[in-house]
C-alpha positions, 0 to 999 in steps of 0.5 A: 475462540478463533481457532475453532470457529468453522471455515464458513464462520471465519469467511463470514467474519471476512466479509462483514469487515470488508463491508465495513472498510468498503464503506470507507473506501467507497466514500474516500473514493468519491471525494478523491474523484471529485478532488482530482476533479477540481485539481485537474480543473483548476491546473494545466496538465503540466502543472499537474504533472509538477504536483504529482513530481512534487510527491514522487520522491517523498512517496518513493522514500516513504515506501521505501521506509516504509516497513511491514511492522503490521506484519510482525503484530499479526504473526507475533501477537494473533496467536498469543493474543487468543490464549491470554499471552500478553507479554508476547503481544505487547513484545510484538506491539513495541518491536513493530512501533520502534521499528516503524520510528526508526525508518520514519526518521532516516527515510524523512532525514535521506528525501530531505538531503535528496531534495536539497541537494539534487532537485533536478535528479529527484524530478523537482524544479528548483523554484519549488525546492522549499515545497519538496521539503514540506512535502517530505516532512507532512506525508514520510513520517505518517506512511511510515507510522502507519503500518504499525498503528493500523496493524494494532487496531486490525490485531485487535478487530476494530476495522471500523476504526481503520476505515475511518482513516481514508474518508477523514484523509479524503474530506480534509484533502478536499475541503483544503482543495475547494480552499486552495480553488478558491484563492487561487493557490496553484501547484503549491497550494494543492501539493499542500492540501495532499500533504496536510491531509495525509499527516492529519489522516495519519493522526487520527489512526495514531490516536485511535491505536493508543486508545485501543491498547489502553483499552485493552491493558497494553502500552503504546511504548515504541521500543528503542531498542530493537535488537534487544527486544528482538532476543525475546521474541520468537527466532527469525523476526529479524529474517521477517522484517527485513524480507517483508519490508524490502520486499515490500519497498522495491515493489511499491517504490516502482511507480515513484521510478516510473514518474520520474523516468516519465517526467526526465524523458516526456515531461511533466505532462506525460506524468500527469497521464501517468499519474491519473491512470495509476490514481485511478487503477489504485483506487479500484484496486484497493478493493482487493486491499480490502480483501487482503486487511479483513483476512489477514488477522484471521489468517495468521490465527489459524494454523497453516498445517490445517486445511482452514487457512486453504479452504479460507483463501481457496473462496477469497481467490474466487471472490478476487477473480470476481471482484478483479473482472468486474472492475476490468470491464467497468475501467473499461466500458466507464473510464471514457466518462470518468476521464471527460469529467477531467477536461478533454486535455486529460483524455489522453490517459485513457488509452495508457489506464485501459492497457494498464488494467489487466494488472488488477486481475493479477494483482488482486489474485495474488494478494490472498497468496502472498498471504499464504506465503508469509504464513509459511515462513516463506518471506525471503521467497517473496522478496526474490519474486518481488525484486524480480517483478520490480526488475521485469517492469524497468526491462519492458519499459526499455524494450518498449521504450522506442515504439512510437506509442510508449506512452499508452501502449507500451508504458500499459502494457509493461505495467501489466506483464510486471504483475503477471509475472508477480502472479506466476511465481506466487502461484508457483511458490504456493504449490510448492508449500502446499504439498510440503504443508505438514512440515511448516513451523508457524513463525509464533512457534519458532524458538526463541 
């Protein structure tokens, strides 16, 4: 049983799922890359701009409706699942899947009345009001549902099946890219080809999470209603989810802001420089993503008051330090050649990736203590940091607004103090839990 295997085993059994997700990753990573290419080729960077501007909208409601339903899978169901509780798991399954349905629909429901309404204020040009609609309607519903299907099949240990989801999201991105290249198909038909392919990535997961609970005798049942399956459930679920998930949505709802702060003030071109580098930097980052899904389940199997957990995210946070430098020197010894395969309009983003950078160190260090935290039942501590990092990047952007190099400068550097910042109260918030681990209730033991 996972509660007594060994710290060494534990980490081993880290490791080889994050080689699995990496292969994923690597693959999807390549065939984005060479999909930007072709975009970048293919549009000017004004056009673009108008593609990433198109998605800023839809992404930011799909993260704000987004919940972090995985979340009440794994602390809900992990534990029971290795003692043979079934109810409990099936009751954290159908809680995360309702909940997931829930903010799919009202967040589709609020980016549609946005676009319809107020194109202008949402960053869309009116001739491309039809395709703000589609791009609402392919790309919400799926990042919604995606939390709580890939929180099933990582509760039950088939990474392999979630590193699938990218490379098939990748290849059909860029097969419909090399199509829409082909017939020149312009903004509409490359904003297609991104949407498309995220709905199709997102059902294959959908498929692969209901074969694996009927392979395991459990229901692909989405509970409707919540708050009276909530009463059977372990005390403070509803303490969790909304922390985690608003937590979760301000934090990832920035960069959307930012876009379209950028594209009101600079225009469409400058979100495309913007718009690169972030591309760029996520998908380097998501090696420390990687790290944060292989340890996950194991984390919430293992007891907080123990010195497993600790000595199991004490190696991960070496790892991350590691993994976080080399990926700051190859952005910035290797970001010159990546960016000249764009075409000399897009070389100016350089600068603005490079300054940006720092981000990843604090970012992929800050990910194994997150994970600590919401063990310790500290998920409302996380929104507090969160909000106030999400608050810290808007003030560095107006104090640094006015210089005359914003745009590399001062718009990097912003994106970089935010993490930091994020980073300090983590480590800050971490401490303070260590010395008083003996007292924390796991969430699984609380009362009902």
């Amino acid at each position: 049983m996972a509660l007594v295997k060994s710290d060494s085993t534990v980490f081993v059994g880290v490791m080889k799922n994050v080689a699995k997700l990496f292969l994923g990753q690597a693959m999807a990573g390549v065939l984005g890359l060479v999909y930007t290419i072709l975009a970048a080729r293919a549009l000017t960077p004004a056009e673009f701009g108008e593609v990433t501007l198109l998605y800023a909208w839809p992404r930011l409601m799909a993260l704000m409706g987004s919940g972090r339903s995985w979340q009440v899978i794994l602390h809900y169901g992990a534990a029971p699942l290795e003692k043979g509780e079934k109810p409990p798991v099936q009751n954290a399954i159908s809680f995360a899947l309702g909940l997931d349905l829930f903010t799919a629909f009202f967040a589709t429901l609020v980016a549609m009345l946005g676009v319809f309404f107020f194109p202008t204020a949402v960053g869309l040009n009116e001739s491309l009001l039809a395709m703000g609609l589609i791009a609402a309607l392919l790309t919400i519903p799926a990042t919604c549902l995606n939390s709580s299907t890939t929180g099933i099949l990582r509760l039950f240990g088939r990474m392999g099946l979630v590193a699938k989801q990218e490379p098939y999201t990748a290849i059909i991105r860029l097969l419909l890219g090399g199509i829409v290249w082909f017939m020149g198909g312009g903004v509409v038909g490359f904003a297609l080809a991104v949407g498309i392919a995220t709905m199709a990535g997102q059902i294959y997961v959908f498929y692969a999470a209901s074969a694996v609970l009927k392979e395991n005798g459990f229901l692909f049942s989405p509970a409707l209603r919540l708050m009276r399956l909530s009463h059977e459930m372990p005390k403070g679920v509803w303490r969790l989810m909304f922390s985690a998930s608003l937590g979760y949505s301000l934090n990832a709802a920035v960069n959307p802001a930012v876009f379209m702060i950028v594209g009101r003030f600079f225009g469409p071109a400058a979100v495309a420089f913007f718009g690169l580098a972030e591309t760029f930097l996520r998908a380097i980052a998501k090696i420390g993503r990687l790290l944060e899904e292989s340890y996950y389940p194991d984390l919430a199997r293992l007891d907080i008051r123990s010195s497993k957990p600790w000595a199991l995210v004490g190696r991960i946070e070496l790892l991350a330090l590691s993994v976080s430098v080399l990926t700051i020197l190859i952005t910035c010894f290797g970001g010159h050649f990546i960016f000249s395969l764009l075409g000399k309009d897009y070389l100016a983003a350089l600068p603005l990736m490079q300054w940006m950078s720092p981000s990843l160190l604090f970012m992929m260090m800050g990910l194994p203590l997150e994970g600590l935290l919401y063990c310790a039942g500290k998920s409302l501590s996380i929104l507090w940091v969160q909000i106030f990092s999400a608050f810290s990047m808007f003030v560095f952007i107006v104090v640094f607004m006015a210089t005359p190099s914003f745009l590399t400068f001062g718009l990097g550097l912003s994106y970089s103090l935010a993490a930091m910042v994020k980073f300090f109260f983590y480590l800050l918030g971490v401490g303070m839990i260590f010395s008083a681990r003996e007292k924390i209730i796991p969430l699984h033991e609380r009362k009902i």
